[in-house]
C-alpha positions as CSV (number, residue, x, y, z in Angstrom):
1,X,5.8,-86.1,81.2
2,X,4.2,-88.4,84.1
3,X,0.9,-86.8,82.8
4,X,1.4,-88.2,79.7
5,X,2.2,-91.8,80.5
6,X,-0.9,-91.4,83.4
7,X,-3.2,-91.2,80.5
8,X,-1.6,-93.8,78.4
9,X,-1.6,-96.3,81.1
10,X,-5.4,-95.3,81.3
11,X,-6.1,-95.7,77.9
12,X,-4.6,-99.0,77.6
13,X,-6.0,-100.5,80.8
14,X,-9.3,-99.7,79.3
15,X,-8.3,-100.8,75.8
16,X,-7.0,-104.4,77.7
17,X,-9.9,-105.0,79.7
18,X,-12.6,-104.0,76.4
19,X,-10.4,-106.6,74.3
20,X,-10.0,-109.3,77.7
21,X,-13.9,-109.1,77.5
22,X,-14.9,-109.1,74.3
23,X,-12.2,-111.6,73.0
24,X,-11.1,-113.4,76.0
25,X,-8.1,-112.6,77.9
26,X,-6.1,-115.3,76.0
27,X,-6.2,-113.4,73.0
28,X,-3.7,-112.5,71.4
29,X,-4.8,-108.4,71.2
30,X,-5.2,-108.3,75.2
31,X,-2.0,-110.1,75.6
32,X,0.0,-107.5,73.3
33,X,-2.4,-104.6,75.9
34,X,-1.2,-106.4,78.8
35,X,2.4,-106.5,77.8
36,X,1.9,-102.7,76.6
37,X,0.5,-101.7,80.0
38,X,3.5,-103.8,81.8
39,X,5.8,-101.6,79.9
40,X,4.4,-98.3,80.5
41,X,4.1,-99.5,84.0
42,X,7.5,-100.2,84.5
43,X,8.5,-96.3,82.3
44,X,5.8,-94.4,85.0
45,X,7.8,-95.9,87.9
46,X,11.0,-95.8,86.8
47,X,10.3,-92.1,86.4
48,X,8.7,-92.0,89.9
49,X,11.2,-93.7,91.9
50,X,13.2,-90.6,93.1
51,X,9.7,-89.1,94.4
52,X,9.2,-92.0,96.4
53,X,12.2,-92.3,97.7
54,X,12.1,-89.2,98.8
55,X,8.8,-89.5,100.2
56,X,9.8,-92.8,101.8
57,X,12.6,-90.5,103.3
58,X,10.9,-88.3,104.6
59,X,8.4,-90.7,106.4
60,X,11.6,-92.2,108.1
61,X,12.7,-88.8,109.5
62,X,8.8,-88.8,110.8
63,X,8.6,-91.7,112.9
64,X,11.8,-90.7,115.2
């Protein structure tokens, strides 16, 4: 699933910074990107969040 989302936020980004460019990142298009990219931000690290965690865990046990 992360896969999925990984290439969505890529497509987007892309699709954000081509409108921010060629319209002006006031526009109304690369506002709606942004917001898009935001939200599938927010789904990708909301899925992540128990793999870092656990990697944050594990770091912990590392240092002692």
């Amino acid at each position: 699933m992360s896969d999925s989302i990984l290439k969505k936020l890529e497509s987007t980004r892309e699709m954000m910074i081509r409108s921010g460019i060629e319209h002006g990142f006031s526009n109304i298009e690369t506002i709606r990107l942004s917001k898009k990219l935001d939200h599938l931000l927010n789904i990708y690290q909301l899925q992540n969040v128990d793999k870092m965690n656990d990697y944050n865990f594990t770091m912990e046990n590392v240092k002692h």
